[in-house]
C-alpha positions in Angstrom: 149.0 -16.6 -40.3 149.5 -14.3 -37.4 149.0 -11.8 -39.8 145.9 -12.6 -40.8 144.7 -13.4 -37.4 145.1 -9.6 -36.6 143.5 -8.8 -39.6 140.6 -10.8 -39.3 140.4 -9.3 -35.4 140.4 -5.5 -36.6 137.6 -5.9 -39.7 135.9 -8.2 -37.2 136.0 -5.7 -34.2 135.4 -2.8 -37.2 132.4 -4.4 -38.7 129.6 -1.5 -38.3 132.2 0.4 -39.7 132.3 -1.3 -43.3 128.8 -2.4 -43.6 128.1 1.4 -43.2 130.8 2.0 -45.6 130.1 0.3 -48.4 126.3 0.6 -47.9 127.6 4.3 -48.8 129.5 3.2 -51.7 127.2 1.2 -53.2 124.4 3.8 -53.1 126.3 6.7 -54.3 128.5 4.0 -57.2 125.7 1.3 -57.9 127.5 0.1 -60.9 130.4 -0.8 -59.4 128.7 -3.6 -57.1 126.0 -4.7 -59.0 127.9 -7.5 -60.2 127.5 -9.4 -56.8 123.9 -9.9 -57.0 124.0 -13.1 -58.7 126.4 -14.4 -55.5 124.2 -13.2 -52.8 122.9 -16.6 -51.9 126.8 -18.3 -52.3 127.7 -15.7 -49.8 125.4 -16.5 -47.2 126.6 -20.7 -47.2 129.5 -19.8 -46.8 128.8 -17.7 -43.8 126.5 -20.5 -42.6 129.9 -23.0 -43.4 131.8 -21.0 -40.9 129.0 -21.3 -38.1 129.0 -24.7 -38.4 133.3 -24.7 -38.3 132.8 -23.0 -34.9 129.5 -24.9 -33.5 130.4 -27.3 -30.1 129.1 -29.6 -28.2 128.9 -26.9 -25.3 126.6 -24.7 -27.6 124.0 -27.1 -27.0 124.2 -27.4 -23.8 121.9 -24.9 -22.7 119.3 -26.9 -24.3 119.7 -29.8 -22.3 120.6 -28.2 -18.7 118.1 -25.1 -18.6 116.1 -25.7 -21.7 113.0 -22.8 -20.4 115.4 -20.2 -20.6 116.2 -21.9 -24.6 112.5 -21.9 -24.9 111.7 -18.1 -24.0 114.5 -16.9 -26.3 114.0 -19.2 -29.4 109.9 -18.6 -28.9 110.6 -14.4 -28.1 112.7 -15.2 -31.7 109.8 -16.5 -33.2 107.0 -15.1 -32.0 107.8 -10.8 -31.0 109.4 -10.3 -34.2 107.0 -11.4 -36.7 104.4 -9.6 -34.8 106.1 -6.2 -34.7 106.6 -6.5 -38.0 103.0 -7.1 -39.3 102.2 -4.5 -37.1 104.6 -2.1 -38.4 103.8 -3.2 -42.5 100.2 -2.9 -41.5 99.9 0.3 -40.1 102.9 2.3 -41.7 102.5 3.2 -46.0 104.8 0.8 -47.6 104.5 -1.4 -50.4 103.8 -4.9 -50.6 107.1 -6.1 -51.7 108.7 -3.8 -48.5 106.1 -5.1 -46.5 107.1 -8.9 -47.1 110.6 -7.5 -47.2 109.8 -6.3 -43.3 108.1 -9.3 -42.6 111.0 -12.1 -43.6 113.6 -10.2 -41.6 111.2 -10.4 -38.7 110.7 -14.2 -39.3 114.5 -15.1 -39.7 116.6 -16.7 -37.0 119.1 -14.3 -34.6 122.6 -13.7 -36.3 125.6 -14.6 -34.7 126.6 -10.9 -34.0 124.2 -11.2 -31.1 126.5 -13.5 -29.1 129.1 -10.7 -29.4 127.0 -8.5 -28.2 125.5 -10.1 -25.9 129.0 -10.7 -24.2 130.4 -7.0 -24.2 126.7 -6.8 -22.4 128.1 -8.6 -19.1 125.0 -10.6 -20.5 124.9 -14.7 -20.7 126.9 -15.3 -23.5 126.3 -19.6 -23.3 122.4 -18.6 -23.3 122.4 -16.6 -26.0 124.7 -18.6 -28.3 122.2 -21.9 -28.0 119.5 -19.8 -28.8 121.3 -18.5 -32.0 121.8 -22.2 -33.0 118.3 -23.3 -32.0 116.7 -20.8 -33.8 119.0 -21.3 -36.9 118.6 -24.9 -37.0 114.5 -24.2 -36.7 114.3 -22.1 -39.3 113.5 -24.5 -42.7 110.2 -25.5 -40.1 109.6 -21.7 -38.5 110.4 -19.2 -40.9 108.4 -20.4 -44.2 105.0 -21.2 -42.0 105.7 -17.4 -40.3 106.5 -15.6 -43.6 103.1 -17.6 -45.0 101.2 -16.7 -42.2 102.3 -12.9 -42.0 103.1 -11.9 -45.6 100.9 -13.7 -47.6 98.2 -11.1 -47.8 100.8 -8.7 -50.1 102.4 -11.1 -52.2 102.1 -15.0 -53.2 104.1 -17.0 -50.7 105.2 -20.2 -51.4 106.6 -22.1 -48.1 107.9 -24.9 -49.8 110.4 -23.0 -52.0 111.1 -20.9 -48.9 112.4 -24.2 -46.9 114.1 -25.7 -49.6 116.0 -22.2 -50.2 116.8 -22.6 -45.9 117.9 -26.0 -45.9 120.1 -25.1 -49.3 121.6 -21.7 -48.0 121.7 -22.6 -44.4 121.2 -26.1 -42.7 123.7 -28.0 -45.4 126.7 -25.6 -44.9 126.1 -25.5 -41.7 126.5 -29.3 -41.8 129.0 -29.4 -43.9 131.1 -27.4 -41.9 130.8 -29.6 -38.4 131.7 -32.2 -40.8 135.1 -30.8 -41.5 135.3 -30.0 -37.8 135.2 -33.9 -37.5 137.0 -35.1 -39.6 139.9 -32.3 -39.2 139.4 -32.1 -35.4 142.1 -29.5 -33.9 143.6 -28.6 -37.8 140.8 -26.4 -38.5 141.5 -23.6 -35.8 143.9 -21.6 -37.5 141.1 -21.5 -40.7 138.3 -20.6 -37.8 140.7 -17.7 -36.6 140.3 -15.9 -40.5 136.5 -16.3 -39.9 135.3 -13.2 -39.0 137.4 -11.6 -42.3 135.6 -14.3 -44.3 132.1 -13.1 -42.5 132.3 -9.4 -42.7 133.4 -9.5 -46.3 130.4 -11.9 -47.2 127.8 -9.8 -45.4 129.4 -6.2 -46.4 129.3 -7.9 -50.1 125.7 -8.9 -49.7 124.6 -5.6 -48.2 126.5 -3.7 -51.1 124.5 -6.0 -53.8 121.0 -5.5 -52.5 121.7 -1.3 -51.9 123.4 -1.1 -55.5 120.5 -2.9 -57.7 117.7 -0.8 -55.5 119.8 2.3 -55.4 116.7 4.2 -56.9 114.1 2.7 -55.1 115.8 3.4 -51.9 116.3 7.3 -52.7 112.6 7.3 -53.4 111.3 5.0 -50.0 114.5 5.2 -48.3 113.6 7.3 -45.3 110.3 5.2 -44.5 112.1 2.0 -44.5 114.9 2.7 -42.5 112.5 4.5 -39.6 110.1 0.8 -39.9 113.6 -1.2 -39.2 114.7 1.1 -36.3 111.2 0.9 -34.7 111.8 -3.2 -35.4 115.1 -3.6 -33.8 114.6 -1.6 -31.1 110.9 -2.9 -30.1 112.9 -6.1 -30.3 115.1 -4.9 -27.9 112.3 -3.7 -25.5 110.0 -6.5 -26.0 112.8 -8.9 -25.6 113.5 -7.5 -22.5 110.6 -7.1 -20.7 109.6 -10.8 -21.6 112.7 -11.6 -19.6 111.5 -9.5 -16.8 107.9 -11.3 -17.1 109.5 -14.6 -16.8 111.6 -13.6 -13.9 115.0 -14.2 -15.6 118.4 -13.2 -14.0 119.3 -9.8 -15.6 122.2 -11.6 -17.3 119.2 -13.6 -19.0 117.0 -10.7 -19.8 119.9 -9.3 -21.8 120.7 -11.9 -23.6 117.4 -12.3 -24.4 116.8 -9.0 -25.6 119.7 -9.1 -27.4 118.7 -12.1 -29.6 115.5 -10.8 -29.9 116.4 -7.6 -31.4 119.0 -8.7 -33.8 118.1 -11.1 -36.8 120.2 -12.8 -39.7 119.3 -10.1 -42.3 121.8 -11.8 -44.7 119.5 -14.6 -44.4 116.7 -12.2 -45.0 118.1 -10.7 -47.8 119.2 -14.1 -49.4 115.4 -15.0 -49.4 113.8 -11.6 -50.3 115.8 -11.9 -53.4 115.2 -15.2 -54.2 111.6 -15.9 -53.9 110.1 -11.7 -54.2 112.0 -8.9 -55.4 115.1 -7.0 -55.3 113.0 -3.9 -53.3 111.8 -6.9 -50.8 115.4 -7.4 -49.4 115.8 -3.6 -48.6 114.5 -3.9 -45.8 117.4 -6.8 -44.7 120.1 -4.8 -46.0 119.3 -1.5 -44.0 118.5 -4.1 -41.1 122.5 -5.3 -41.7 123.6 -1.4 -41.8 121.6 -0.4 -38.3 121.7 -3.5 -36.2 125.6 -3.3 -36.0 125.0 0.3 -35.1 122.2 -0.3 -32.5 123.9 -3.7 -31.4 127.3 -1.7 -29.8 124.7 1.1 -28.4 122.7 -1.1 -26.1 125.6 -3.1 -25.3 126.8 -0.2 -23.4 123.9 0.4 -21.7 123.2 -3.0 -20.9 126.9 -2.9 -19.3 126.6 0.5 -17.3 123.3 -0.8 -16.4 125.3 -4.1 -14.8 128.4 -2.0 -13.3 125.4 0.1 -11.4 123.7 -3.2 -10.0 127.3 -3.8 -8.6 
């Protein structure tokens, strides 16, 4: 088990390094992960299972002991993202399904790679993992009305399927896993210690899927779409950041804030794009998977110096 463990710890630690990887692979050898399409949206409950092993009591506190700081993240979530991306797929030549593509990654929840980073940030790690869970638990209500709001003017939108396809993917696992926390109690850590291996596998898989069946699609629109989810993350960054600022926020706040702000569950992004549009509608969540975990360590490190010069 110890074994494991370590395992688990270096792919964990190592996880912009596989994503990238076999984002690679699967561009360059499509046929050789095609084949996982068809499990994309298995792979993201089980993902969501594992949040809800590792979901606590104290995750929620936030909510309860300084719920406007909850409230400025989870609305920055909600609000700043879909906005800089129908700004971005309205004034930038893409297509409608990349534009809706754009558009659902901006309305998805923050993924749980943000509370890493938000700790090697010297930022408020308790802050930022509430508004993770907030925003994850809102998003059957939130993410269907955004995407119908936003995207509908490109493609047919239909928020009903989108909610059922949330609470299916996302808000059952995720209850289903606390429910094996209850009834297992303290038994369940040594499973929760192999999570991140389970995690990194079931997003690299996902990522690898959505590159492989739009390999050609992506040598053809590639360049446009990737520069569109770089000026997303870090606008989300910025604008994250200087909301904290506006609000008057501890720095330890603002970072979080930016942090959660800029990065997004893509998986669940992708999961959706490929359910409800079109293969080319979750590139945009794929190449958001591949950057964030290279954008995510970058400002970490700044955010830090920036802290280590305060003191």
């Amino acid at each position: 088990m110890q074994l494991l463990e370590r395992i688990s710890s270096f792919v964990g630690n190592t996880f912009a390094v596989w994503v990238l990887l076999f984002a690679v692979l699967s561009f360059l050898m499509p046929e050789g992960f095609t084949w996982i399409a068809p499990y994309i949206v298995p792979l993201l409950g089980i993902i969501m299972f594992g949040m809800g092993l590792t979901l606590t009591r104290n995750d929620f506190q936030a909510v309860f002991q300084r719920p406007l700081d909850v409230a400025i993240g989870v609305g920055a979530q909600y609000i700043l993202m879909p906005l800089l991306a129908f700004a971005l797929a309205t004034l930038l030549p893409v297509s409608p399904e990349v534009a809706v593509g754009v558009i659902l990654v901006g309305c998805c929840p923050g993924g749980t790679s943000s509370n890493v980073m938000t700790y090697l940030s010297k930022g408020d790690t308790a802050l930022s993992v509430s508004i993770t869970a907030v925003s994850t638990l809102l998003a059957p209500l939130a993410t269907p009305a955004l995407v119908l709001l936003f995207a509908s003017q490109w493609l047919p939108v239909s928020a009903g399927a989108l909610f059922m396809s949330i609470v299916k993917i996302v808000i059952i696992p995720i209850l289903l896993g606390l429910g094996v926390k209850a009834l297992l109690g303290s038994k369940v850590q040594a499973g929760v210690k192999a999570l991140p291996l389970v995690s990194v596998i079931a997003i690299v898989a996902i990522v690898a899927a959505v590159v492989s069946v739009n390999q050609s699609q992506i040598a053809e629109t590639g360049a446009i779409i990737f520069a569109i989810v770089v000026l997303h993350n870090i606008l989300g960054y910025l604008t994250g950041y200087g909301l904290g600022k506006v609000f008057n926020m501890e720095p330890s706040k603002q970072r979080a804030v930016s942090i959660e702000v800029g990065m997004q569950n893509s998986g669940l992004g992708a999961s959706l794009a490929a359910a409800h549009f079109s293969p080319l509608a979750a590139v945009p969540s794929a190449i958001f998977s591949v950057w964030h975990n290279i954008s995510g360590p970058i400002i970490a490190t700044i955010f830090r110096k920036q802290k280590e010069r305060e003191n």
